[in-house]
C-alpha positions as CSV (number, residue, x, y, z in Angstrom):
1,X,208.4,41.3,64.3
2,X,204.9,39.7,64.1
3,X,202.2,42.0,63.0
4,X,199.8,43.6,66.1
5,X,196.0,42.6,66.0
6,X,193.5,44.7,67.0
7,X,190.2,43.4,67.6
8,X,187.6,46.2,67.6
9,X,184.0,46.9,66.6
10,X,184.2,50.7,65.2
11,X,182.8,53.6,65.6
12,X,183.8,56.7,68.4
13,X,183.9,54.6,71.3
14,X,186.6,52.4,69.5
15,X,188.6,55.2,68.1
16,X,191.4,55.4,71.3
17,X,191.1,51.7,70.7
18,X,192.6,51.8,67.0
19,X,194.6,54.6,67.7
20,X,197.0,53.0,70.4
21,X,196.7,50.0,67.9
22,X,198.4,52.1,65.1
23,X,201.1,54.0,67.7
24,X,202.2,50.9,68.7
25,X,202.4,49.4,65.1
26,X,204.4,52.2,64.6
27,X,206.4,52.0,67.6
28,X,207.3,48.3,66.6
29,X,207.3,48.9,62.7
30,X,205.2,45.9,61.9
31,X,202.0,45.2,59.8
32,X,198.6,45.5,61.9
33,X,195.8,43.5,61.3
34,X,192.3,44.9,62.1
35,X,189.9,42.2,63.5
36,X,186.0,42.1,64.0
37,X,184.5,39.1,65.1
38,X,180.6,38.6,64.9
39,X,178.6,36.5,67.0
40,X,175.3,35.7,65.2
41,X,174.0,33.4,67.7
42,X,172.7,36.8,69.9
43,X,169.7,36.8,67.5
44,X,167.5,33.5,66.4
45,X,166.2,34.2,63.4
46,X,163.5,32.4,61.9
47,X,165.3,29.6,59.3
48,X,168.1,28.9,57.9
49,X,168.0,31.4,55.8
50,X,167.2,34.2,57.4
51,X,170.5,32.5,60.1
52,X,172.7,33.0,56.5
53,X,171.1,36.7,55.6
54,X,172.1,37.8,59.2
55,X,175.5,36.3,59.2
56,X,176.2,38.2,55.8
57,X,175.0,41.3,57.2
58,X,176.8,41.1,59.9
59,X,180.3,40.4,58.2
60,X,179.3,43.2,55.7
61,X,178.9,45.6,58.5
62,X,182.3,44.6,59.8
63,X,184.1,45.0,56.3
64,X,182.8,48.7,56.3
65,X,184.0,49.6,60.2
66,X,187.2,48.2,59.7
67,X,187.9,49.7,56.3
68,X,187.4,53.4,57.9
69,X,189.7,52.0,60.7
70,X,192.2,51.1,57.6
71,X,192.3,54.1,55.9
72,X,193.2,55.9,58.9
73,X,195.9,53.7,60.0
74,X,197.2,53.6,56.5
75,X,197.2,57.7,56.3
76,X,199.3,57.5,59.0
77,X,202.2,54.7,57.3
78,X,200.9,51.7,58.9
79,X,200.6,48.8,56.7
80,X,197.3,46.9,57.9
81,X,194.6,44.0,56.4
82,X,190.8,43.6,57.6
83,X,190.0,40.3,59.2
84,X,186.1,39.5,59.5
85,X,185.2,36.7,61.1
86,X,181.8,35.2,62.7
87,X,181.6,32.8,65.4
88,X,179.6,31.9,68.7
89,X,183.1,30.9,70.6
90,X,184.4,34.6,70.6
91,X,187.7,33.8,72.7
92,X,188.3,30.6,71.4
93,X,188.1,32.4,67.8
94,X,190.0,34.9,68.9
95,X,192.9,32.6,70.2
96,X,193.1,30.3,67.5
97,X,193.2,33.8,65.2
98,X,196.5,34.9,66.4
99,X,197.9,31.9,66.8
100,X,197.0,31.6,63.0
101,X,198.6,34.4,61.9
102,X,201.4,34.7,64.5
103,X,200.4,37.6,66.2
104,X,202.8,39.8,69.1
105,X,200.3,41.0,70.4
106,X,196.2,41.9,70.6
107,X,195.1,45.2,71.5
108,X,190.8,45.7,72.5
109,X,189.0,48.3,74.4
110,X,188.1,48.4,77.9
111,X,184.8,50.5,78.3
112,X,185.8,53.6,80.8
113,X,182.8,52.5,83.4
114,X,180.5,50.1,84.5
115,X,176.9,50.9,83.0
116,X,177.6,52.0,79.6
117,X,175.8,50.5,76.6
118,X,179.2,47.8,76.1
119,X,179.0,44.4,75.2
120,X,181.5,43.8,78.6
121,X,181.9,45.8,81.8
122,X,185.3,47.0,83.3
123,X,185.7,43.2,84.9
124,X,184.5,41.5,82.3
125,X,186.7,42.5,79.7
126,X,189.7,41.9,82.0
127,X,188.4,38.4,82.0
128,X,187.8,38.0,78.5
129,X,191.5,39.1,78.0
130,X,193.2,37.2,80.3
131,X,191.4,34.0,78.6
132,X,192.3,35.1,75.1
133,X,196.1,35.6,77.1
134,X,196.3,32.5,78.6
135,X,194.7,30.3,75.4
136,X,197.0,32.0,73.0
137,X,200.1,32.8,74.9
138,X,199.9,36.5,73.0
139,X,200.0,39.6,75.1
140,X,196.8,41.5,75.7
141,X,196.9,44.7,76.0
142,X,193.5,46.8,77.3
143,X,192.9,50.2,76.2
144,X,190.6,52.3,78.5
């Protein structure tokens, strides 16, 4: 079977995320592939340079989160990879990724209520999944 990605930013509010990411890679028996996707167009720095500096930060930040999200998975027999990208376009990234790497299926977190310090609320992120759905023809599956 094609390997499951999970897109996801880290830390404790992402944990269930990465957790029902890894049961289901288990369930299935394939490879998981852990995916964080920065946007540095959310901050205008200065230059050009200070536009490079940020976009290295920012995909050295994601190397970090989704090694700790690796490990776990791979104390627990799931084969994975880390995937950090950076883009504006975060759905069309997103699509093109797993049509890239043949993915089953993408799994991302749905915040638990409206108001909480998340990049989408509840709607939002059902939204932003059924684009990523539709573009990609890969099943979404929302974790709350």
């Amino acid at each position: 079977m094609r390997p499951i990605v999970c897109a996801t930013r880290g830390g404790e509010a992402s944990r269930r995320t990465q957790q029902k990411a890894i049961d289901l890679a288990k369930k299935y028996n394939v490879s998981l592939i852990w995916l964080y996707v920065a946007n540095p167009s959310v901050i205008s720095p200065a230059n050009e340079a200070m536009q490079r500096a940020l976009e290295d930060e920012l995909k050295r930040l994601g190397r970090a989160l989704l090694s700790i999200a690796k490990s776990r998975a791979e104390a627990q027999g799931v084969q994975t990879e880390v995937t950090v990208l950076c883009c504006s376009d975060i759905p069309n990234t997103i699509s093109d990724y797993l049509r890239q790497v043949d993915a089953s299926m993408l799994v991302i977190g749905a915040p638990r209520a409206a108001g909480t310090t998340q990049v989408f609320g509840p709607e939002e992120i059902e939204g932003f999944a059924q684009v990523i759905q539709e573009e990609s023809g890969v099943e979404v599956v929302l974790v709350t």
